[in-house]
DRENDO-1510 file (C-alpha; in Angstrom, 1 decimal, always signed):
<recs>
REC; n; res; u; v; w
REC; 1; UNK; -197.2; +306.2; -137.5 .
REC; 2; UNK; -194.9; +304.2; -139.8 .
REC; 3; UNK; -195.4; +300.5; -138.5 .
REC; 4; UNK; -199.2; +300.5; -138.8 .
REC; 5; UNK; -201.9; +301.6; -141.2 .
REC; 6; UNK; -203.1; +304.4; -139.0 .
REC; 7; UNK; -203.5; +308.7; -139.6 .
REC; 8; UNK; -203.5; +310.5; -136.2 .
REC; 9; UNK; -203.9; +314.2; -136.5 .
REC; 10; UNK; -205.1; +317.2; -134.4 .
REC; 11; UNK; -208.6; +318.8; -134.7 .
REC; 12; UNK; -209.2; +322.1; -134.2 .
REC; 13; UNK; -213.2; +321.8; -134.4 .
REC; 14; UNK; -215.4; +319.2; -133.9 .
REC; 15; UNK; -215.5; +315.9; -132.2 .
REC; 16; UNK; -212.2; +314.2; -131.9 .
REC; 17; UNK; -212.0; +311.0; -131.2 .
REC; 18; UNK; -209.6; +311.3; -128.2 .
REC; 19; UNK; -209.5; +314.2; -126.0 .
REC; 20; UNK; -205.9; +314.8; -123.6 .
REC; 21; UNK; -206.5; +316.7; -120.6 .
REC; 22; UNK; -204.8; +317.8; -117.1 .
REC; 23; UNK; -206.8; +317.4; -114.1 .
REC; 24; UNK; -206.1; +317.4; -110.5 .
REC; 25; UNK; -209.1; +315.4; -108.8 .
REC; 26; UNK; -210.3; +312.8; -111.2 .
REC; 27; UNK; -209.4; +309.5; -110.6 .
REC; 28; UNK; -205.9; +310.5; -108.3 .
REC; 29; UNK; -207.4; +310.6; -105.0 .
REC; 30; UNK; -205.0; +309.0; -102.3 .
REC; 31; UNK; -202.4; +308.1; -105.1 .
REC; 32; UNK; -198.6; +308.5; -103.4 .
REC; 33; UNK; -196.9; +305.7; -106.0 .
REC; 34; UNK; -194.9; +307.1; -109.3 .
REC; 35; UNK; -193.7; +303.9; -110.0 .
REC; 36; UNK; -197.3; +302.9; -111.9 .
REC; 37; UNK; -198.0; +304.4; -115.1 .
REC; 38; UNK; -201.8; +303.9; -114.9 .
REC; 39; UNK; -201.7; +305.6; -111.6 .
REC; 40; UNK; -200.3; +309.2; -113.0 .
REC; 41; UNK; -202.7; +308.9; -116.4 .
REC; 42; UNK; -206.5; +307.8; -117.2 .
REC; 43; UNK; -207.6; +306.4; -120.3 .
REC; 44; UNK; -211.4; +306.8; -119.7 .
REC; 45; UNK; -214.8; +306.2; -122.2 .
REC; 46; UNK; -217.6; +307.7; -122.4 .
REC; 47; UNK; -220.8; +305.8; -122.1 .
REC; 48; UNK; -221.2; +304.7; -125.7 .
REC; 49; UNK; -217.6; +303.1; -125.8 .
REC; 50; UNK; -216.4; +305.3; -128.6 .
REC; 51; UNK; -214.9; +309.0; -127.5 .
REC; 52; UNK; -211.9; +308.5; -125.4 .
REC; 53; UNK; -210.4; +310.9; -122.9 .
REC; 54; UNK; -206.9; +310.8; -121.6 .
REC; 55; UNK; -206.6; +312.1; -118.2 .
REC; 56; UNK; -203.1; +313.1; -116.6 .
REC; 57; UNK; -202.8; +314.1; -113.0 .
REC; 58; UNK; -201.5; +317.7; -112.9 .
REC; 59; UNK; -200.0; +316.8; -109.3 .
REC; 60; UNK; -197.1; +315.2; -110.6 .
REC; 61; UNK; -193.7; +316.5; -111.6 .
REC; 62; UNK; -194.2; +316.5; -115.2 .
REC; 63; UNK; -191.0; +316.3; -117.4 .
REC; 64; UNK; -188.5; +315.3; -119.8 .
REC; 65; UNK; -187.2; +313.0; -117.9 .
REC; 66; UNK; -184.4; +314.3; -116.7 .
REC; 67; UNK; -185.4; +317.2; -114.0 .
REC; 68; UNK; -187.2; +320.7; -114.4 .
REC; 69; UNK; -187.7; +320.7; -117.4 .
REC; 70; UNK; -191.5; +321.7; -118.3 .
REC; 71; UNK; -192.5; +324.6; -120.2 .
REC; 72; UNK; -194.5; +327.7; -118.1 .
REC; 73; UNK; -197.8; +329.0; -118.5 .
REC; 74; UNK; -198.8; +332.4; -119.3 .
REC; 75; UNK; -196.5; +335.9; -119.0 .
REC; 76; UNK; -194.5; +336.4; -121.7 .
REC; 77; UNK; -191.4; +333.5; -122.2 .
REC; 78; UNK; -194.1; +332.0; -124.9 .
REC; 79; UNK; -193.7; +328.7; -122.9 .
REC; 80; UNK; -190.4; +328.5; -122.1 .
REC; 81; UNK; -189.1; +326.2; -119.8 .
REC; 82; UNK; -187.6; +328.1; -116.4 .
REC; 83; UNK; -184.1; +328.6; -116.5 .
REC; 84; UNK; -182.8; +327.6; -112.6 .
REC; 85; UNK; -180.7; +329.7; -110.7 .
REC; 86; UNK; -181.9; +332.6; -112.2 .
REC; 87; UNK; -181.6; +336.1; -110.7 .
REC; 88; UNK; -184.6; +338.7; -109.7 .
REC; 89; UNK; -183.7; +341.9; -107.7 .
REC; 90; UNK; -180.9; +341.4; -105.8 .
REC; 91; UNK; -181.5; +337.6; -104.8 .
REC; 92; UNK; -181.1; +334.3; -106.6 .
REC; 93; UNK; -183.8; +331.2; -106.8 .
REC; 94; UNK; -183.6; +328.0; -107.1 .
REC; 95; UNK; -187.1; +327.6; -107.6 .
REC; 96; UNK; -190.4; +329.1; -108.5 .
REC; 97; UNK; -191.1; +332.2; -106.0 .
REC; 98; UNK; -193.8; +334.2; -105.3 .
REC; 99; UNK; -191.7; +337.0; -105.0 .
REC; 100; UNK; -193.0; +340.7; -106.6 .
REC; 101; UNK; -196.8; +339.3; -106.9 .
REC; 102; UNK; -199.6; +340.3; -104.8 .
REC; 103; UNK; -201.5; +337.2; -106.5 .
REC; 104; UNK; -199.0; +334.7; -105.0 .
REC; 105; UNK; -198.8; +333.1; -108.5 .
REC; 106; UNK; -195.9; +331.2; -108.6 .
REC; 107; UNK; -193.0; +332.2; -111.5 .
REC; 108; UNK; -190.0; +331.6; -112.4 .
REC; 109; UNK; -187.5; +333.6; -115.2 .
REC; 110; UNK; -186.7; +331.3; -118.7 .
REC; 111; UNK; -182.9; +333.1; -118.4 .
REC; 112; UNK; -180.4; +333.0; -115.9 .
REC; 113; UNK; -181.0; +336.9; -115.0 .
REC; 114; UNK; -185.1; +339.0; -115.2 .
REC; 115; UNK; -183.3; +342.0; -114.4 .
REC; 116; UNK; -181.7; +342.2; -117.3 .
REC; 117; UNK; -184.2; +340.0; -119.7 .
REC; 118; UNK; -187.6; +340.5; -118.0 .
REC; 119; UNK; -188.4; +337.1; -119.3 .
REC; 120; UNK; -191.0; +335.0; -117.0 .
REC; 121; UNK; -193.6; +332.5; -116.8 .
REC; 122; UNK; -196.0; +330.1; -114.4 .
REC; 123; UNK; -194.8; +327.9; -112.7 .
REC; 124; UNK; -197.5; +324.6; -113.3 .
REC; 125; UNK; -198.4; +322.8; -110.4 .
REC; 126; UNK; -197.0; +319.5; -111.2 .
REC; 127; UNK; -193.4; +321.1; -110.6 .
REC; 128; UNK; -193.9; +322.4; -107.5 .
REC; 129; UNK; -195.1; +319.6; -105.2 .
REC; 130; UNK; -193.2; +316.9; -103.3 .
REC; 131; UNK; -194.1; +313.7; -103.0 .
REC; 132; UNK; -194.6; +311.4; -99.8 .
REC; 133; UNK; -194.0; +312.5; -96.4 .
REC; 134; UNK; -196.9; +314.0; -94.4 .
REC; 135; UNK; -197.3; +317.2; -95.9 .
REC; 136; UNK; -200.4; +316.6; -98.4 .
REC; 137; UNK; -197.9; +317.0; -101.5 .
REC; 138; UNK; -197.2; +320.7; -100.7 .
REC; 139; UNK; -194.1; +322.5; -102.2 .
REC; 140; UNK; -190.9; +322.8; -100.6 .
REC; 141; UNK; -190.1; +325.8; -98.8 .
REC; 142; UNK; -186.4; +327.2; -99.3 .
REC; 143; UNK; -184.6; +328.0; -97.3 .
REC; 144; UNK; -185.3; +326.1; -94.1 .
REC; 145; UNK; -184.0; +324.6; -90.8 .
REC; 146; UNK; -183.1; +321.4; -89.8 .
REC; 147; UNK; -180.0; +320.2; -87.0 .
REC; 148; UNK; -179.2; +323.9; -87.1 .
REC; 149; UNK; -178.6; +324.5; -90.7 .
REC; 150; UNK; -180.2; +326.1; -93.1 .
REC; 151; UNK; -180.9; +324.9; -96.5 .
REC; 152; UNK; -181.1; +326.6; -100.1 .
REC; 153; UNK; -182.2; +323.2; -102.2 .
REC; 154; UNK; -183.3; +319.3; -101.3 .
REC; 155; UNK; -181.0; +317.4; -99.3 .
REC; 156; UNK; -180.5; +313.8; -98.1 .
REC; 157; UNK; -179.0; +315.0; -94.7 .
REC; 158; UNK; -181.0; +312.8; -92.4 .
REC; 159; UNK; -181.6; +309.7; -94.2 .
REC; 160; UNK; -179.7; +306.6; -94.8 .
REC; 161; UNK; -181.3; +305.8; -97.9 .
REC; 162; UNK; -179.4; +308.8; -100.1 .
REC; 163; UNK; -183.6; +309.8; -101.2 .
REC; 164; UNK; -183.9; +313.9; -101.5 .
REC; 165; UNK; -186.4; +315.7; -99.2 .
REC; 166; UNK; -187.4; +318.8; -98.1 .
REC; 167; UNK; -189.5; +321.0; -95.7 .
REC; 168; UNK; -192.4; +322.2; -96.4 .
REC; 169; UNK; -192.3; +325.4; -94.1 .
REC; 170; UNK; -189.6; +327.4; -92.9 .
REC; 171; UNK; -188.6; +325.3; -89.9 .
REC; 172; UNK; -188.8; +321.7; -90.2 .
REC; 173; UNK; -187.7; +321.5; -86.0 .
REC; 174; UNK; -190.8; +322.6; -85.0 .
REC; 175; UNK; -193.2; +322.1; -87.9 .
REC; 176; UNK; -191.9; +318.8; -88.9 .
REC; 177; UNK; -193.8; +318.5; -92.4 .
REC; 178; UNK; -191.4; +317.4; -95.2 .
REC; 179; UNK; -191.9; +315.4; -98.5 .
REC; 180; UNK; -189.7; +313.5; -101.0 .
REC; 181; UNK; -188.0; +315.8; -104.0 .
REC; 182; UNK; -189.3; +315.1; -107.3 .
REC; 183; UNK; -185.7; +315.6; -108.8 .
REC; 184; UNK; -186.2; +314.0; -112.1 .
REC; 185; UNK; -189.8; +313.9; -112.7 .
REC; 186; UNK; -192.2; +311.6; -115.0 .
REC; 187; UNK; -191.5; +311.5; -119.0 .
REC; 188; UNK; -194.5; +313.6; -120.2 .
REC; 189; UNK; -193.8; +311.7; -123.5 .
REC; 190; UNK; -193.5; +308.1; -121.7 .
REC; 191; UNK; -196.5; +308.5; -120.1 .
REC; 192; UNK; -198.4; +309.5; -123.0 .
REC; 193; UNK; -197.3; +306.6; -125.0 .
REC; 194; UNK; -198.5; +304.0; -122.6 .
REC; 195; UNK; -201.9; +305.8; -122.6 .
REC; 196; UNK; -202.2; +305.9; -126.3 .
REC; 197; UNK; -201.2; +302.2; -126.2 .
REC; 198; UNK; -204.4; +301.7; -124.6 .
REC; 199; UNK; -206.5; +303.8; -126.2 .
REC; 200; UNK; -205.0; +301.5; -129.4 .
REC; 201; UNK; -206.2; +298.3; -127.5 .
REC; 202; UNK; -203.0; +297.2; -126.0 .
REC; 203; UNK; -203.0; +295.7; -122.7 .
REC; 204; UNK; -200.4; +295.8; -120.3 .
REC; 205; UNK; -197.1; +293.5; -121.1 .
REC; 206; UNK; -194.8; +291.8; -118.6 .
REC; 207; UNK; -191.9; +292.4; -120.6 .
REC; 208; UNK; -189.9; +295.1; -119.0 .
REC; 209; UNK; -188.8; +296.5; -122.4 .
REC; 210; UNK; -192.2; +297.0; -123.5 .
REC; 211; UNK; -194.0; +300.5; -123.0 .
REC; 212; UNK; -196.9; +299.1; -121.8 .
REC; 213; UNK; -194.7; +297.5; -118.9 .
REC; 214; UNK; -197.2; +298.4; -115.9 .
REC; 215; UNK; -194.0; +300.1; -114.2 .
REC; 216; UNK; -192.8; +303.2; -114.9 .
REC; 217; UNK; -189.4; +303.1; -115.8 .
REC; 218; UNK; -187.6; +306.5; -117.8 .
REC; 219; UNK; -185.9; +305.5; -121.1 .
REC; 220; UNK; -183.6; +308.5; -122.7 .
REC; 221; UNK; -183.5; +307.0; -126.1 .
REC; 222; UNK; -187.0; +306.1; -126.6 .
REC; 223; UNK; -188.2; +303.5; -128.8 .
REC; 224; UNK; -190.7; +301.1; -129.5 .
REC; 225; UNK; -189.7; +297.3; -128.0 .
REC; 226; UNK; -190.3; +294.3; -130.7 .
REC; 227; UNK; -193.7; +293.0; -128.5 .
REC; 228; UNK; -194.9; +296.9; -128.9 .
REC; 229; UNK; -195.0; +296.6; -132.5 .
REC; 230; UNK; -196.1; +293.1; -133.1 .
REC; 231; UNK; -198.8; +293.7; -130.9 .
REC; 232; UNK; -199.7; +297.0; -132.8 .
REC; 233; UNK; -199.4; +294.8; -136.3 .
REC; 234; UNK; -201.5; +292.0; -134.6 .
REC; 235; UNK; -204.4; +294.5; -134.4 .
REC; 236; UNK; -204.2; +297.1; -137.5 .
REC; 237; UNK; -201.8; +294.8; -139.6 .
REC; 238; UNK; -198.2; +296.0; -141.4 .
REC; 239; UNK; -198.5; +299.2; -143.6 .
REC; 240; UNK; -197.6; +298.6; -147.0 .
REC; 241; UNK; -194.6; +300.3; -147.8 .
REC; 242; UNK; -193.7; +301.5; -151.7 .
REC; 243; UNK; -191.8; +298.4; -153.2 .
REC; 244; UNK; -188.0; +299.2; -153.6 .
REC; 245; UNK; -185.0; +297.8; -154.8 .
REC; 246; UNK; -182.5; +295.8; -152.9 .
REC; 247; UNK; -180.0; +298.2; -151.6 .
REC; 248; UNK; -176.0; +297.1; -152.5 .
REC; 249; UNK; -174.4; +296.8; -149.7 .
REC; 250; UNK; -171.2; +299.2; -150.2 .
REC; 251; UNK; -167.7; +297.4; -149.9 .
REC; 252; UNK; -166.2; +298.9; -146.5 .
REC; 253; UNK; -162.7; +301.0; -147.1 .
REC; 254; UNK; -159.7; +298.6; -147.0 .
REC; 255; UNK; -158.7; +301.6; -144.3 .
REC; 256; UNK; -160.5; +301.7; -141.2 .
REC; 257; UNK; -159.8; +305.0; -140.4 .
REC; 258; UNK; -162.6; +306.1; -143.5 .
REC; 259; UNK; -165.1; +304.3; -141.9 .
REC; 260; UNK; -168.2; +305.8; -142.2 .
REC; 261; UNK; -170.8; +303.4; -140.3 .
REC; 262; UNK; -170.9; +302.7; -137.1 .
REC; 263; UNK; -168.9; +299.8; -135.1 .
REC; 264; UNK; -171.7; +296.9; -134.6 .
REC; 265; UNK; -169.4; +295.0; -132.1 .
REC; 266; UNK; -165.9; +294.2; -130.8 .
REC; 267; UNK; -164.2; +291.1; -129.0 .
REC; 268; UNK; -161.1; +290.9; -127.2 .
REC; 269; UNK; -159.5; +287.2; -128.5 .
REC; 270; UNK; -156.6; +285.8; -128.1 .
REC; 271; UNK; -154.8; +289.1; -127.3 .
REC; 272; UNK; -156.1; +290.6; -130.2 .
REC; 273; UNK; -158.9; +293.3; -130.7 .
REC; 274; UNK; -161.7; +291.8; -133.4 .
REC; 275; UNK; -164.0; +295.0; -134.7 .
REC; 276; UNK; -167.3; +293.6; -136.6 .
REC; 277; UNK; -168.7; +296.0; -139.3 .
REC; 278; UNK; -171.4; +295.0; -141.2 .
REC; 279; UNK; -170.6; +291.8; -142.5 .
REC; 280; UNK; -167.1; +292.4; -142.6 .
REC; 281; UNK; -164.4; +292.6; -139.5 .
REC; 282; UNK; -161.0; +294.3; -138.7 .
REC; 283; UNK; -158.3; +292.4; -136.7 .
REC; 284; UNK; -156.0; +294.9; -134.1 .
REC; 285; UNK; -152.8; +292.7; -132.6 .
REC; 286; UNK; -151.9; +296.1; -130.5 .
REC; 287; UNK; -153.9; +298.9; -129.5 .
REC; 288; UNK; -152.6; +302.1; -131.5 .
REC; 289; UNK; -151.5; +299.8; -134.1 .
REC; 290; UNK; -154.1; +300.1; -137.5 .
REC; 291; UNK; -155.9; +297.1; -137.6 .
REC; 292; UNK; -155.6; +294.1; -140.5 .
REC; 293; UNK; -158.3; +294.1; -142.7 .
REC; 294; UNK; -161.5; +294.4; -143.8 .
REC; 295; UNK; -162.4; +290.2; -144.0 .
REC; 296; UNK; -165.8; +288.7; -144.3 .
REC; 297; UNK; -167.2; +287.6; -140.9 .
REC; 298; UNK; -168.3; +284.2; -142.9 .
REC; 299; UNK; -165.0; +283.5; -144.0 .
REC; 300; UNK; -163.8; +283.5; -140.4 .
REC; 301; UNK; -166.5; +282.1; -138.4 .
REC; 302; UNK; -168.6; +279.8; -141.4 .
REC; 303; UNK; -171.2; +278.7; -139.3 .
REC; 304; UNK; -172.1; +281.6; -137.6 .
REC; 305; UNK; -174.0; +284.6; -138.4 .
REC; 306; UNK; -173.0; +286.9; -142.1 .
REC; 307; UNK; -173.9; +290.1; -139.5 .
REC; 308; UNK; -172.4; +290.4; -135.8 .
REC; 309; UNK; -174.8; +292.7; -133.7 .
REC; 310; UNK; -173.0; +292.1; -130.3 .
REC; 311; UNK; -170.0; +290.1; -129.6 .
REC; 312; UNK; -168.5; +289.0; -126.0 .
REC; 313; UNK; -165.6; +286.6; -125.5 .
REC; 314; UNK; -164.5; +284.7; -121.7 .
REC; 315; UNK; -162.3; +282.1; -120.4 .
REC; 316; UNK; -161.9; +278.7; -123.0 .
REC; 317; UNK; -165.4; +277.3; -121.3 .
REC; 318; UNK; -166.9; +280.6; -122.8 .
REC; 319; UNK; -165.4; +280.9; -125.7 .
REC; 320; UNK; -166.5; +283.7; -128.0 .
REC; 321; UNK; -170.0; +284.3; -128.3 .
REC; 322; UNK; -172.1; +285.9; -131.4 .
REC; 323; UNK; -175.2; +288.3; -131.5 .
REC; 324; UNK; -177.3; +288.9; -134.3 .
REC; 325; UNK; -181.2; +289.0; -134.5 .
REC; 326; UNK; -182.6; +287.3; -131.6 .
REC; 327; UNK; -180.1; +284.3; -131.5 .
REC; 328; UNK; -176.2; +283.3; -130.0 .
REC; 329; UNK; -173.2; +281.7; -131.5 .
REC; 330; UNK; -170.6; +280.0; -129.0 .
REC; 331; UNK; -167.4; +279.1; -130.6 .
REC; 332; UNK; -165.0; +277.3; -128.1 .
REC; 333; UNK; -161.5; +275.6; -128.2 .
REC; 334; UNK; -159.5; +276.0; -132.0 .
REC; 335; UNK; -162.2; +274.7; -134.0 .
REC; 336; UNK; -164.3; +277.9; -135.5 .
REC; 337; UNK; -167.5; +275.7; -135.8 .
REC; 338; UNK; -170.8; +276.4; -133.4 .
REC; 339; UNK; -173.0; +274.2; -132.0 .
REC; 340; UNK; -175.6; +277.4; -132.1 .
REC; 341; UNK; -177.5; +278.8; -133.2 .
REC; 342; UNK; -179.8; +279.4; -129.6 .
REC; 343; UNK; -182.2; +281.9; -129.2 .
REC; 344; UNK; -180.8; +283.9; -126.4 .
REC; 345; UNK; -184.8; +283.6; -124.6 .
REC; 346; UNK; -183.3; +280.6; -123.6 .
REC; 347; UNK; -180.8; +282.8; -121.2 .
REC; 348; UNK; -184.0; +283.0; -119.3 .
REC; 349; UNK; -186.6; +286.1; -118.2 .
REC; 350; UNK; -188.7; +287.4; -121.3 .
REC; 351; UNK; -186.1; +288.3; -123.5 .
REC; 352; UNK; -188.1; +287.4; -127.0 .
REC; 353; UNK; -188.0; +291.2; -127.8 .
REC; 354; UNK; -184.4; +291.9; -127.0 .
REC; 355; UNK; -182.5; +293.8; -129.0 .
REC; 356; UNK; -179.1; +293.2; -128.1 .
REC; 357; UNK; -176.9; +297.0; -128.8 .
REC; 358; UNK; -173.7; +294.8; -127.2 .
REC; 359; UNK; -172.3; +292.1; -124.7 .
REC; 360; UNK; -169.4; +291.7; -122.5 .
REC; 361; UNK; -168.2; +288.7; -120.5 .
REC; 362; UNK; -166.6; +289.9; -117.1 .
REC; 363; UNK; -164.3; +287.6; -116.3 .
REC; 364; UNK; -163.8; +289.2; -112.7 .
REC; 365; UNK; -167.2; +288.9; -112.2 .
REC; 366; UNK; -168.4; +286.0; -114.2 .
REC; 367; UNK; -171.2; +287.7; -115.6 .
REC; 368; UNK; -172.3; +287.8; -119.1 .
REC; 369; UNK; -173.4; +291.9; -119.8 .
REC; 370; UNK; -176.1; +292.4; -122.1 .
REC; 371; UNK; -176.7; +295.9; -123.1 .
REC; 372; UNK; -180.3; +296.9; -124.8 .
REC; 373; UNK; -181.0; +301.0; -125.0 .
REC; 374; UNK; -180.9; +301.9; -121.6 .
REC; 375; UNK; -180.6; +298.7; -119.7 .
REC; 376; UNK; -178.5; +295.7; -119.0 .
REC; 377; UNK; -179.3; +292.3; -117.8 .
REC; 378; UNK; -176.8; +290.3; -116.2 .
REC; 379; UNK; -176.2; +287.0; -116.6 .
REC; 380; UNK; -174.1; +284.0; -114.7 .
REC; 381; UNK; -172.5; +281.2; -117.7 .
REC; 382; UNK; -171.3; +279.0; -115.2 .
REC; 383; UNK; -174.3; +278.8; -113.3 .
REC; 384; UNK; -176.7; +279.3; -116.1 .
REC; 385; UNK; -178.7; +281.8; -114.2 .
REC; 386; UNK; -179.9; +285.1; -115.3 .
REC; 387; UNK; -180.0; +287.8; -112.3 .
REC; 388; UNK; -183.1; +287.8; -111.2 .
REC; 389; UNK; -183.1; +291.8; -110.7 .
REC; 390; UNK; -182.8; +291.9; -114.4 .
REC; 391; UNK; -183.5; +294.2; -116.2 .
REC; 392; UNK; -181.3; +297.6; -114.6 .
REC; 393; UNK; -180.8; +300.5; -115.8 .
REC; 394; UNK; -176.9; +300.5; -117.2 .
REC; 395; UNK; -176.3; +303.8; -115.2 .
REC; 396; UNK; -176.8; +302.3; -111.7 .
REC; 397; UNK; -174.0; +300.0; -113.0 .
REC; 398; UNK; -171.8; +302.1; -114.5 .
REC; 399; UNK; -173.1; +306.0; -113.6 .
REC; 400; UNK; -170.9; +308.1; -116.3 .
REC; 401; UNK; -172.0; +306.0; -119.3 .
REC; 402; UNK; -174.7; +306.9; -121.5 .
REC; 403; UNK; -177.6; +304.1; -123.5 .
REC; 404; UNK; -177.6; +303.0; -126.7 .
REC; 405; UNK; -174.0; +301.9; -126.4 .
REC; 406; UNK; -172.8; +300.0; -129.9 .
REC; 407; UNK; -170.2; +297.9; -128.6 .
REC; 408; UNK; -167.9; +296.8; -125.4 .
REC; 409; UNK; -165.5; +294.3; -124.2 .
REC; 410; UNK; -162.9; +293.9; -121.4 .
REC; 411; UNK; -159.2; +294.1; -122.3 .
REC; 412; UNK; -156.2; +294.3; -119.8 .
REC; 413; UNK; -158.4; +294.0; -117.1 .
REC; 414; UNK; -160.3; +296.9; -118.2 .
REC; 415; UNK; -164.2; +297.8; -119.7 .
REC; 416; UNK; -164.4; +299.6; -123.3 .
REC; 417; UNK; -167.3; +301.0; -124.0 .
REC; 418; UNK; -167.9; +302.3; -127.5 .
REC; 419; UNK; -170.9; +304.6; -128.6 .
REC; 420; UNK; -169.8; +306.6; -132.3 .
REC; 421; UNK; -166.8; +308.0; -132.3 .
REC; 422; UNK; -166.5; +307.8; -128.6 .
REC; 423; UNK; -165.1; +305.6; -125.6 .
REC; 424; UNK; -165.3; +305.3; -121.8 .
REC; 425; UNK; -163.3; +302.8; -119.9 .
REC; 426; UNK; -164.0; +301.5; -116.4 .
REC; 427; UNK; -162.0; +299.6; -114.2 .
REC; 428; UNK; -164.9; +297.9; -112.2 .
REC; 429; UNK; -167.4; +300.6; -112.0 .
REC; 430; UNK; -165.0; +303.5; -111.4 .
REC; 431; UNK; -164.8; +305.6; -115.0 .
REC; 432; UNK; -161.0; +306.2; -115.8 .
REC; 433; UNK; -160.7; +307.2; -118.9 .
REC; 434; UNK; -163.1; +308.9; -122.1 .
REC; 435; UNK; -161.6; +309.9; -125.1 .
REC; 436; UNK; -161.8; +308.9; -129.1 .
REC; 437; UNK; -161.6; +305.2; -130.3 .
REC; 438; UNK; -160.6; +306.1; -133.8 .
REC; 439; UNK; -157.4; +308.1; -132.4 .
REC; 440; UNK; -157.2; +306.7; -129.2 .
REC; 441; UNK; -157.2; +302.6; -129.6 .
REC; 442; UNK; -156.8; +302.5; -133.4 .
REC; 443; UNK; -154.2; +304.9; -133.8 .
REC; 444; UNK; -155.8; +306.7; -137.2 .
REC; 445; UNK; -154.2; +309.8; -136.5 .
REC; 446; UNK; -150.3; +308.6; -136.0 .
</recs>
């Protein structure tokens, strides 16, 4: 652990002091939420206060994250995660089958075909349950009947809501017991985190950022907010690090198109494109046109910041606004002089931990995007209101584009979105186009 003066490490004998274990009954009974992470793990003590043991209900649908992922138990894939559809005899599953075994052990195959591989392990128990419904969490049975058809794999067919479900016997018409699809499952990793972040003394925080956020919420990008780590340094202080030298920042190449660092932020103004690197910026008067430049951001812009983290321009009332740190820059009308710097906690909600990746005015919308890992908050300038749904995840706003996105802003009527060397542009929240910002917008390859 690099922010903290702390050694974590395994033991293989002895006393540890924290013990992490699976368990099915203690502590769960009568639990149907996922949304609370102190419902799907324990932190408990033993009576002296000292040995701590981390408890995580085997029920759930342990994963990545992002669906069936979990390693198997047992036969001989050495852990392997299963591999769905996979083949066995002449049939193909979609999900862990009892099939060949007189022990009705549930397995699966970790490739795509055991007849040819003879690669397999257990199934845990945390991947084969539902949740909800009236069916005591059992698995889903495949295929079953309902309205007539017969179905290979969850369905929403039914409900109005769009929520997955299945049957839990072979014909839901007369059995009627059915349960909610655990199609993504809990982060294993999450999870874990928030636990350990007890077991460290943290309490829970009600900034949605932070992991120990009382709400489960699944972040593919993991890391630790701002209020994590001060809180973390508030208890075991800073770790000293080996003094070192002041790096020199290098001088960016006079050509774009060598770039080697990321983009930090880009602004449509004035019909023309303005890309912030470091403390420098590019100027583009025409997409596919190489871009004028490199010029200090301070020579520009004097009173605002000598580093642009995000950057989002509007209508004249909005001006162009500037990111860096946890602080905003608004330059309106032709003078290039702010009457900022503002903390941007001031846009409302907890925002003191923050860490703004970009920001995009929508002029359609007149909503101010800000864009933080995984999430987005939205916010109204003219009415000076941040939505109160804030935070959402940035893929129930815009489903084709990924976290951690380093810069975006509206041009033609259209959303950029740049992450690396890549770009996806929306019109509204419909994806038309992904392609190669470098080629595509700065023309580095005519």
């Amino acid at each position: 652990m690099s922010i903290v003066p702390l050694q974590i490490k395994s033991l293989a004998q002895g006393q540890p002091d924290v013990v992490i274990r699976f368990t099915e009954s203690h502590g769960f009974e009568g639990v149907e939420s996922d949304e609370v992470v102190d419902i799907v793990s324990l932190v408990l003590r033993d009576v002296e206060g000292e040995n701590l043991e981390i408890l995580f209900n085997e029920r759930q649908f342990w994963s990545f994250g992002e669906g069936r992922g979990l390693f198997t138990t047992g036969g001989n894939a050495e852990g392997k995660p299963c591999v769905f559809p996979f083949t066995y005899g002449a049939r193909t599953y979609n999900i862990c089958t009892t099939d060949g075994r007189s022990d009705q052990e549930r397995w699966c195959a970790t490739t795509d075909n055991y007849n040819t591989d003879l690669k397999y392990g257990f199934c845990p128990n945390s991947v084969l349950t539902t949740v909800g419904g009236n069916s005591g969490k059992s698995p889903c049975f495949f295929p079953f009947n309902f309205l007539g058809r017969s179905y290979n794999a969850c369905t929403s067919a039914g409900r109005f809501d769009g929520k997955l479900w299945c049957s839990t016997t072979a014909d839901y018409e007369n059995d009627q017991k059915w349960g909610f699809c655990t199609s993504s499952g809990i982060s294993l990793l999450l999870t874990a985190v928030h636990a350990f972040g007890h077991v460290l003394g943290l309490p829970h925080n009600t900034d949605p950022t932070s992991i120990m956020f009382p709400l489960y919420s699944y972040q593919r990008s993991f890391h630790l907010s701002r209020a994590d780590i001060n809180s973390l340094q508030a208890i075991f202080g800073i770790k000293a690090e080996e003094p070192a030298e002041s790096p020199i920042q290098p001088e960016p190449p006079s050509d774009i198109c060598r770039l080697s660092s990321k983009i930090d932020a880009i602004a449509s103004l004035n019909n023309h494109t303005i890309i912030f690197v470091g403390k420098h910026y590019w100027n583009v008067s025409e997409a596919g046109q190489l871009p004028a430049g490199p010029s200090l951001v301070s020579s520009r812009w004097p009173s605002g910041p000598g580093q642009v983290q995000a950057a989002a321009e509007g209508q004249s009332q909005i001006g162009l606004l500037l990111f860096s740190g946890g602080n905003m820059w608004r330059f309106a009308g032709p003078s290039n002089e702010s009457h900022f710097p503002e903390p941007i906690s001031n846009l409302g909600l907890n925002l003191s931990s923050l860490r703004v990746d970009a920001a995009l005015y929508i002029d359609s919308w007149k909503l101010l995007l800000l864009l933080d890992g995984e999430l987005l908050w939205r916010y109204n300038m003219q009415q000076e209101r941040m939505d109160p749904n804030a935070p959402e995840k940035i893929q129930d706003l815009f489903p084709q584009l990924p976290g951690n996105i380093d810069a975006a802003f509206e041009h033609g009527g259209y959303l950029y979105f740049v992450k690396g060397v890549r770009y996806w542009v929306f019109e509204g929240q419909v994806l038309m186009h992904e392609g190669f910002f470098i080629s595509d917008w700065l023309g580095c390859d005519k």
